[in-house]
C-alpha positions as CSV (number, residue, x, y, z in Angstrom):
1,X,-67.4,42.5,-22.6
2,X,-67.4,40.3,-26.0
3,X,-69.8,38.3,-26.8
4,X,-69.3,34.3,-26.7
5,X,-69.2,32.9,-30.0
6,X,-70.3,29.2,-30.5
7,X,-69.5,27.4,-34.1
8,X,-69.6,23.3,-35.0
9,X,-68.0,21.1,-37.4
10,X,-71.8,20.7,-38.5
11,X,-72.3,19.2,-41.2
12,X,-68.2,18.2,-42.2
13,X,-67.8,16.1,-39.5
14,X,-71.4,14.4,-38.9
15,X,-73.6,12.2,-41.1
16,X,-77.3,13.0,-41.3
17,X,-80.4,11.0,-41.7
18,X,-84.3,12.4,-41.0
19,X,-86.2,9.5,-40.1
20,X,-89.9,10.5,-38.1
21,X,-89.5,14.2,-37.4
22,X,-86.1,13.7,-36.0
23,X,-82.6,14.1,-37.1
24,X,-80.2,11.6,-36.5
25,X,-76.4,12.7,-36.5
26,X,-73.7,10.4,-36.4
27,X,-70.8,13.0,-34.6
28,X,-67.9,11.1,-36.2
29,X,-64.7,12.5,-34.0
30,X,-66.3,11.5,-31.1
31,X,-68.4,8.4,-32.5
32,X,-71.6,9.4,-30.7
33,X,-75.0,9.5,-32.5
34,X,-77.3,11.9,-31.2
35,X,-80.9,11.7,-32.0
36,X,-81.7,15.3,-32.5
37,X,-85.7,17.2,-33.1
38,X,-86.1,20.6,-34.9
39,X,-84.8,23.2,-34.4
40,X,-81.2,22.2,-33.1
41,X,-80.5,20.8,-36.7
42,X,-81.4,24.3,-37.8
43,X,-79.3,25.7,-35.0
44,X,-76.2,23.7,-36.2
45,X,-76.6,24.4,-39.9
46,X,-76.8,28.3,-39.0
47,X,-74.0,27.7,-36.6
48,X,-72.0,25.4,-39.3
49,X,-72.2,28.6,-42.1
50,X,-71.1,31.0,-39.4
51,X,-69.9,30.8,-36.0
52,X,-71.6,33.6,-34.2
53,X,-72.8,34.6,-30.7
54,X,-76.3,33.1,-29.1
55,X,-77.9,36.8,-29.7
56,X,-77.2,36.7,-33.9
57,X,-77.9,32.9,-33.8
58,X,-81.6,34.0,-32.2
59,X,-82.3,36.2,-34.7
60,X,-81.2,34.1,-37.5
61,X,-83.3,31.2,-36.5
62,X,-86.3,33.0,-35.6
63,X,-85.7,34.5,-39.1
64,X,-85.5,32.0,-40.8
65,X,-88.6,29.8,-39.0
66,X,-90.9,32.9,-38.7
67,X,-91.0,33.3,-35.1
68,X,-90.8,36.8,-32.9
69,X,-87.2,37.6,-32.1
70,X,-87.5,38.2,-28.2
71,X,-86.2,37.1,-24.7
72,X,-87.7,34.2,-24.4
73,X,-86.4,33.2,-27.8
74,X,-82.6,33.9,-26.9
75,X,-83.4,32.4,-23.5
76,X,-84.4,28.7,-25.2
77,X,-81.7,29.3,-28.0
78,X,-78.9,30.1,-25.0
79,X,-80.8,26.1,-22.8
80,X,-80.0,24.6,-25.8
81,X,-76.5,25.9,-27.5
82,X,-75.5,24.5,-23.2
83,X,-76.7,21.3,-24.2
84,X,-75.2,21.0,-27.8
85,X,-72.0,22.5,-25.7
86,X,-72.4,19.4,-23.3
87,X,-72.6,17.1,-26.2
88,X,-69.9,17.6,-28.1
89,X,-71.7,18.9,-31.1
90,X,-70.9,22.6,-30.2
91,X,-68.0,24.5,-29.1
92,X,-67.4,28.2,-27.7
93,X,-64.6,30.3,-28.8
């Protein structure tokens, strides 16, 4: 069985703006502005570089913000690529 893989048109298609300790992102294809706190940004950058499954994306973010690379990790990563899915803001392969 392969893998899912999720990718975004993050940060081509969105405008940015860090106000407070959240991210605001202006999704311009569907003209929706989603008010966004850490680390989905961070999710869609790695995401935006590389389309990859929710297992590589784990490890890259926990990489990348210093956290342990476990379950419970992939389990929070995998609650919130559904939401980004249900957005708009990601999309699966």
């Amino acid at each position: 069985m392969t893998a899912q893989i999720y990718r975004t048109d993050f940060p081509n298609q969105c405008r940015t703006h860090a106000i407070d300790g959240v991210t605001l992102i202006f999704h311009r294809p569907s003209g929706m502005t989603h008010f966004l706190a850490s680390p989905i940004p961070d999710m869609l950058a790695l995401l935006g570089a590389t389309p990859m499954n929710a297992t590589d994306l784990t490890a890259a973010l926990c990489g990348q913000l210093g956290m342990p690379h476990d379950a419970e990790a992939l389990a929070v990563v995998e609650a919130r690529l559904a939401e980004l899915i249900a957005s708009g803001l990601v999309q699966t392969d």
